[in-house]
C-alpha positions in Angstrom: 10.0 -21.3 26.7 11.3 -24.7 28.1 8.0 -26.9 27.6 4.9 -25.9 28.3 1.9 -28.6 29.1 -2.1 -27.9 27.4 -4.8 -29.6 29.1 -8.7 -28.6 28.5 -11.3 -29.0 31.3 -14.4 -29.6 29.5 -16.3 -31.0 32.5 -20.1 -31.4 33.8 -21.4 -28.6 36.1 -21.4 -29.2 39.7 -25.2 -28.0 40.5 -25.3 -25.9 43.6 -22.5 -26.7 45.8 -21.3 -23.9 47.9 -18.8 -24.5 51.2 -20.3 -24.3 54.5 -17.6 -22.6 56.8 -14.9 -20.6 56.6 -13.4 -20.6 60.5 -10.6 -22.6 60.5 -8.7 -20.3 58.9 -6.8 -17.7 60.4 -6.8 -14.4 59.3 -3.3 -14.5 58.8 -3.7 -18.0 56.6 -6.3 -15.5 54.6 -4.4 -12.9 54.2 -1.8 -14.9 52.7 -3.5 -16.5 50.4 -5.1 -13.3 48.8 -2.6 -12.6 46.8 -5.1 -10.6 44.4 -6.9 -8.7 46.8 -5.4 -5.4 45.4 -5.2 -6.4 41.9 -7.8 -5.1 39.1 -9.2 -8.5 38.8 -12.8 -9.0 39.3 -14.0 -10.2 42.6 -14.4 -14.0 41.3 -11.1 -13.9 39.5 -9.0 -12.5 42.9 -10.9 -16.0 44.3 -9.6 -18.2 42.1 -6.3 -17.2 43.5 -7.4 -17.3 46.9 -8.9 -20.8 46.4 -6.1 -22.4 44.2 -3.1 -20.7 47.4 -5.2 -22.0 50.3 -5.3 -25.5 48.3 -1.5 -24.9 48.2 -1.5 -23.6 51.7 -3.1 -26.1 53.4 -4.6 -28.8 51.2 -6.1 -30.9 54.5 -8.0 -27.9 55.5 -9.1 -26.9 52.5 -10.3 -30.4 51.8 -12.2 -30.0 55.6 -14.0 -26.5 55.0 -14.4 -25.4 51.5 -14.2 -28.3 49.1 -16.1 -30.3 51.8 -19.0 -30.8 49.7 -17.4 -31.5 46.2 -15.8 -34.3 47.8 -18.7 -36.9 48.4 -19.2 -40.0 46.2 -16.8 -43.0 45.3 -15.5 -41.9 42.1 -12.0 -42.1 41.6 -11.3 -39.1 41.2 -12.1 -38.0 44.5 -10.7 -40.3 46.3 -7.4 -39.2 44.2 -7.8 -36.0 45.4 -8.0 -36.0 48.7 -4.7 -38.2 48.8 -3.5 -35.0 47.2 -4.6 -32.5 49.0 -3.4 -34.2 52.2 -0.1 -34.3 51.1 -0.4 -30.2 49.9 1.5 -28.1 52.6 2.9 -24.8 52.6 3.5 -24.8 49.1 4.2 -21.3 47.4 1.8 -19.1 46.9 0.9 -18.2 43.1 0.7 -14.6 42.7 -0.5 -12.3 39.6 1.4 -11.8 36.9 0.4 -9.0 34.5 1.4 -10.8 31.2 0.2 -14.0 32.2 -3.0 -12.0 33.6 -2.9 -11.2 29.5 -2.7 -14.1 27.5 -5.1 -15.6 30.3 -7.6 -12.5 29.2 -7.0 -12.8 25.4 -7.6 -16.5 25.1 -10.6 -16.2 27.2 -12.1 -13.7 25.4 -11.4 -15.3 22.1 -12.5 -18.3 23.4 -15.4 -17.1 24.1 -16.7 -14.8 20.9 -15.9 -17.4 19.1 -18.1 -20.3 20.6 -14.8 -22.2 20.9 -13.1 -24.8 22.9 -9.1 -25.8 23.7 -6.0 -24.2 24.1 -5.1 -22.7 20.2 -6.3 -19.5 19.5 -9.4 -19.0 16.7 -6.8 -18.5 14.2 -4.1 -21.2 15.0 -1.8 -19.8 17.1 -0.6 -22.6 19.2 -0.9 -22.0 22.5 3.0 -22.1 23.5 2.9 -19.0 20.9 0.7 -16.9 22.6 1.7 -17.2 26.1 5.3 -17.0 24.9 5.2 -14.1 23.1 4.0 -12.2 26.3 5.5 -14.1 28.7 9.2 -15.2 28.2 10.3 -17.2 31.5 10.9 -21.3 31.7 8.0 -23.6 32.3 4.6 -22.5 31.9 1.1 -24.7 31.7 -2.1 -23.7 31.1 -5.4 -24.6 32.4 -9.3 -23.7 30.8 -12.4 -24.5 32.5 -15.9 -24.0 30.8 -18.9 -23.5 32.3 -18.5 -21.4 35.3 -18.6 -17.9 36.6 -18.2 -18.8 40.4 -14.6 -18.9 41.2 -15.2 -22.2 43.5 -16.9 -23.8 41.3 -14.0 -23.4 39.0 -11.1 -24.6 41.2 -13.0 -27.3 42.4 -13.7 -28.5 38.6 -10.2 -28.1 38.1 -8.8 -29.9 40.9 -11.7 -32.7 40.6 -10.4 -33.4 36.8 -13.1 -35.6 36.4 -13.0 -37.7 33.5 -8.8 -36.8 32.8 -7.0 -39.7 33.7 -3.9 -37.3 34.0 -5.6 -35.2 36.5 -3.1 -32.3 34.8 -5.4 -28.7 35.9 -5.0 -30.1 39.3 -1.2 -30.9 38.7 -1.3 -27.3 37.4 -2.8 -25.7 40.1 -0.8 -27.7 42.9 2.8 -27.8 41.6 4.9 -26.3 43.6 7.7 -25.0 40.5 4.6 -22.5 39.8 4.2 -19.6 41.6 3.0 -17.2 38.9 -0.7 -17.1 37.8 -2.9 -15.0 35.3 -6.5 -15.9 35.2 -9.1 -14.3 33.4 -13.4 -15.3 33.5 -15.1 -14.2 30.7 -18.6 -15.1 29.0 -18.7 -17.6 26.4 -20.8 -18.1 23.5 -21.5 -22.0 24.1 -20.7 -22.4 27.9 -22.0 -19.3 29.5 -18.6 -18.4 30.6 -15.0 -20.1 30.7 -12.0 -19.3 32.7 -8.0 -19.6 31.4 -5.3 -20.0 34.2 -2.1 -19.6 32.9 0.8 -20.5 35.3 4.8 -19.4 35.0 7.6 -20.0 37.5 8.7 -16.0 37.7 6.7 -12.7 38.2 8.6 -11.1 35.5 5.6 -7.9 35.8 3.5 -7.8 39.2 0.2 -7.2 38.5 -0.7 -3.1 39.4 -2.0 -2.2 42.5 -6.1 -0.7 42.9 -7.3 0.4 45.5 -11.1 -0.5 45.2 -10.4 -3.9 45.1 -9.2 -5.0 48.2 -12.7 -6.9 49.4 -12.3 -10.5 48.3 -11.7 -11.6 51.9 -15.0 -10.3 52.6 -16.8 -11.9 50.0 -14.9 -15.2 50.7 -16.3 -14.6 54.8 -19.7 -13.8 53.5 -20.5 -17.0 51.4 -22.7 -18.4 53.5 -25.1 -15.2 54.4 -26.1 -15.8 50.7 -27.7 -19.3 49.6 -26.9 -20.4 46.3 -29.6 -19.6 44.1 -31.0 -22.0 41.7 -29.0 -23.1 38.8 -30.9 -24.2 35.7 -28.3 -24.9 33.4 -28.4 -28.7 31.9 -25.7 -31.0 31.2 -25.8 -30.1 27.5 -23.8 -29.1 24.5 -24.0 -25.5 23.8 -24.9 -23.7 20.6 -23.4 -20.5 18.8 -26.3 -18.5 19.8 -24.8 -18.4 23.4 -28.0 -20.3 24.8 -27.8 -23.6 26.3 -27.8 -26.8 23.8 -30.3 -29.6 23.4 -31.4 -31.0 27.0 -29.5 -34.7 26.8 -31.2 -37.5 28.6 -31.7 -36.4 31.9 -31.6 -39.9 33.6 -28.5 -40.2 32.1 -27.2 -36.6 30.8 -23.7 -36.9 32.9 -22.5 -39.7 30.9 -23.8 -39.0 27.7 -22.2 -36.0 27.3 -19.2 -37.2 29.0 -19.1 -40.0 26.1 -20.3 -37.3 23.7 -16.7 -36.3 24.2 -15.0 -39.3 24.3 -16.4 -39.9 21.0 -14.8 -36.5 19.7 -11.3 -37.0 21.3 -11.2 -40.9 19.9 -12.3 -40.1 16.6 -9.4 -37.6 16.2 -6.7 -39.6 17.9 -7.8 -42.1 15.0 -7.6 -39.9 12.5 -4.1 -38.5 13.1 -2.6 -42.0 13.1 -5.0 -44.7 11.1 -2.9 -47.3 11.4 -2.2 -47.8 14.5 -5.7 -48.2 15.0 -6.2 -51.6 12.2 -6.0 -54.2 14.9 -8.7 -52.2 17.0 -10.9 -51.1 14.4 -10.5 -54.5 12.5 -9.9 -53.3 9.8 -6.7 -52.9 7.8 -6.4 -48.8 7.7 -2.6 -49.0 6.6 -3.6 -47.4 3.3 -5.6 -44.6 5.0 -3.6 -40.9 5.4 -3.9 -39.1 8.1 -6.3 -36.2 8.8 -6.0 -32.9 10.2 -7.9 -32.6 13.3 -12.0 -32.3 13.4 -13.3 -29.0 15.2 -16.2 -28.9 17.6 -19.0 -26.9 16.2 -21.6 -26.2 18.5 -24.4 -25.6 15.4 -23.4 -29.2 13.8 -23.6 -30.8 17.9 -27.4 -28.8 18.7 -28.4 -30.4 14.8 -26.7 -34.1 15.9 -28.5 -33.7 19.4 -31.7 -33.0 17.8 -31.7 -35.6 15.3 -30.6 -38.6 17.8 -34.0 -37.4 20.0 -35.8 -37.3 17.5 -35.4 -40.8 16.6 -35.9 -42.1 20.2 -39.3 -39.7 20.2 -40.5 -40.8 16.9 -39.5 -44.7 16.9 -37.6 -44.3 12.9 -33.7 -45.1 12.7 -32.9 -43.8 9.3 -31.4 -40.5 7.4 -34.4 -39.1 6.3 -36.8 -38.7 9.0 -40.8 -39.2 8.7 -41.1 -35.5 7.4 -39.0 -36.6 4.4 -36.4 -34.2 5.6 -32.5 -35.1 5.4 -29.7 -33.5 7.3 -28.7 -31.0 4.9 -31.6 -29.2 5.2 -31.7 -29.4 9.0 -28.1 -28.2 9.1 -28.6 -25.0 7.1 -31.6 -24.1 9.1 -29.7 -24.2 12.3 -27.4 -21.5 10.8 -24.5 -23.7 9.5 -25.0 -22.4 5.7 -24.5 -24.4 2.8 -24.7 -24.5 -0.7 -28.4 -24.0 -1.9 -28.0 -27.0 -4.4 -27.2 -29.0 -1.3 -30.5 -29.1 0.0 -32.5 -28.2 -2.7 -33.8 -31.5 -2.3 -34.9 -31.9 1.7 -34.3 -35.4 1.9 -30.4 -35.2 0.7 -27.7 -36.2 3.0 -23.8 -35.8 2.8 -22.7 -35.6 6.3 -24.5 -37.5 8.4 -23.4 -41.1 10.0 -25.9 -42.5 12.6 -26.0 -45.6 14.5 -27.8 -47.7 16.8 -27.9 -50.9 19.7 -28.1 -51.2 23.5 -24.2 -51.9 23.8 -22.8 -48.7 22.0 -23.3 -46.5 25.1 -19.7 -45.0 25.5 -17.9 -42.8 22.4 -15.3 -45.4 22.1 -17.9 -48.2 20.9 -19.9 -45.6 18.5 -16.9 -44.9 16.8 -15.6 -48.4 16.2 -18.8 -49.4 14.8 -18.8 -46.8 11.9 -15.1 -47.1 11.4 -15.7 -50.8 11.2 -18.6 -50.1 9.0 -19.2 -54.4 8.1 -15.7 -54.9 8.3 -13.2 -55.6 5.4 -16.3 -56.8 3.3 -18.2 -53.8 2.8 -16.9 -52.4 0.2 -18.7 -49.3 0.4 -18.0 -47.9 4.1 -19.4 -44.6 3.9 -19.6 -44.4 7.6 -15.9 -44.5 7.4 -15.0 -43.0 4.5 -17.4 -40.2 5.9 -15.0 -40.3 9.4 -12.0 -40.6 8.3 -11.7 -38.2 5.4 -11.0 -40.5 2.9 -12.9 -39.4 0.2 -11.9 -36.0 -1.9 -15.1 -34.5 -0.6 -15.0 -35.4 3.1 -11.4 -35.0 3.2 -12.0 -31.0 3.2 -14.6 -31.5 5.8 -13.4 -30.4 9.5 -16.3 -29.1 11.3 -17.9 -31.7 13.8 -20.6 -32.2 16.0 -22.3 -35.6 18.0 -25.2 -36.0 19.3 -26.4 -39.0 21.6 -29.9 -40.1 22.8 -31.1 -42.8 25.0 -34.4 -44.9 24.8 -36.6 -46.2 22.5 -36.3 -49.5 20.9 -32.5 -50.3 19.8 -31.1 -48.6 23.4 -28.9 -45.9 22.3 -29.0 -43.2 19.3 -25.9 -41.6 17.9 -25.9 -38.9 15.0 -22.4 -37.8 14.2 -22.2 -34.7 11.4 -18.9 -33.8 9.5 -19.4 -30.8 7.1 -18.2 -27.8 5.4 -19.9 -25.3 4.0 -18.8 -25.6 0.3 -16.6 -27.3 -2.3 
């Protein structure tokens, strides 16, 4: 395998958009596009296809009829993608490829028991492994969306990129050297469901045929005779009980967890390369190793979430909160397990960093202030040592989780916990 190019789509859910008509397209223009339609996929995965060809098909018409309503606003984003999608024009269509249709499947299902996020599987295979072990042709990219069951609603996250400066799913999904897909929607533990496109430039195996599933054209035709119901999901962090997460702010829910994840990505850029991060941070970290990356655990983000409300609700910024309770305890009762002599005593603390101020709204400017932790005169810096791994105890500490609150008195709450569960 030549290269092969990993970007996540972790992005907010689109509540309730659905596209309005259908009729400019030709039967023909249909017909082509379906390039699943007799394919064993389920009904939403044979429209991803659809979707992601007429995109490629026609990207001006596609922009006019079914991503109509995604398109509103004057983010940047959008108005990226429409310059995109006008320029998309008989492009090739991506058809099914049975061991791309695999990996696609086995990431999304591990993915998914597991609770977790990003392109490596649960027990390190790289992502370049997995699809190339199956799937042994040139090129091949790989795109995951979380969130979703609706195969619309997936493309258009996917094409939107919101929040990816790269915009890479929607490179993905429009470049024209790809014209081999496998996608796969399964349920996931934290996000309700996620969806893996994996993309090749050859149809090494076709996909077999079935002959039951030949009706995605009708369900495509028939969008509109059924209104979207009502979808309750919030703009949260999951947990690993498969229920939604902790209900963020919801005057401002969009851009806390956007910056929930900013936070996350920054912190681990840091860690992988300190020092070129002293000038920034100001502080000199040219003494400070570098740090395998920090994994997102949805039990340690519900506990973080919890804990930066609670301060807002009950007025207190400190580690212990007014019922004399510390985060250890709190941790193990969500189900993250720890030694009992770790919170033996309830007000003990050993992973927590929190801070506080109206102007640390964004991830970037939480993570500076605990990384600058009083700056080259605090001789302590727990907050960073606690980040950054640098002790011999949080240096074995990987699993992460933040949680961010708006309100009360100082403007904005952050809680971030990095644990383990024993020595």
């Amino acid at each position: 395998m030549k290269k092969i190019f990993i970007i996540m789509a972790m992005l907010i859910a689109m509540q309730g958009l659905r596209a309005q008509t259908y009729s400019e397209w030709s039967n023909q223009e249909l017909a082509k596009a379906n390039t699943a339609q007799n394919t064993n996929l389920s009904q939403q995965e044979k429209l991803v296809f659809l979707y992601c060809n007429l995109a490629r098909l026609d990207g001006a018409k596609f922009m006019r009829t079914y991503a109509a309503k995604y398109l509103t606003g004057s983010s940047p984003y959008v108005a990226s993608l429409k310059r995109d999608l006008q320029q998309s024009k008989n492009r090739p269509m991506l058809y099914p490829e049975k061991n791309l249709c695999f990996t696609a499947a086995l990431h999304a299902d591990d993915m998914g028991k597991h609770g977790m996020t990003g392109h490596n599987s649960s027990d390190g295979t790289a992502c370049f492994s997995r699809i190339g072990k199956y799937y042994k042709c040139g090129n091949a990219a790989e795109n995951c969306s979380y969130g979703y069951s609706d195969a619309l609603d997936i493309v258009m996250q996917l094409l939107l990129d919101d929040g990816l400066p790269s915009v890479g799913h929607r490179v993905n999904i429009l470049n024209a050297t790809y014209n081999a897909m496998g996608t796969s929607i399964k349920p996931h533990e934290g996000y309700r469901y996620n969806c893996v496109q994996d993309f090749g430039e050859k149809i090494l195996t076709p996909m077999a045929s079935s002959s039951s599933s030949n009706n995605s054209i009708n369900q495509l035709n028939n969008r509109n005779n059924n209104p979207p119901q009502n979808d309750n999901r919030t703009n949260s962090r999951p947990n690993n009980n498969g229920n939604q997460g902790p209900t963020l702010p919801s005057n401002n829910s969009y851009t806390s967890s956007n910056e929930i994840e900013n936070a996350f990505n920054y912190l681990n850029a840091i860690r992988k390369n300190p020092a070129r991060y002293s000038q920034e941070m100001g502080v000199n970290l040219n003494g400070i190793k570098a740090m395998p990356e920090l994994r997102w655990n949805h039990t340690l983000a519900k506990v973080a979430q919890e804990k930066a409300q609670d301060m807002v609700d009950r007025d207190y910024f400190a580690h212990v909160d007014p019922d004399g309770c510390g985060i250890n305890i709190k941790i193990n009762a969500a189900g993250y397990t720890l030694r009992n002599d770790w919170y033996d005593d309830a007000s003990k603390n050993y992973f927590e960093s929190l801070g506080v101020g109206s102007n640390i709204s964004t991830g970037k400017s939480i993570i500076h202030l605990l990384i600058n932790d009083g700056g080259a005169d605090n001789d302590d810096a727990g907050h960073r040592r606690h980040l950054l791994g640098i002790d011999d105890f949080w240096s074995n500490c990987y699993d992460i989780g933040i949680g961010m609150a708006k309100g009360g008195q100082y403007g904005y709450y952050w809680c971030v916990i990095i644990a383990k569960h024993n020595f």
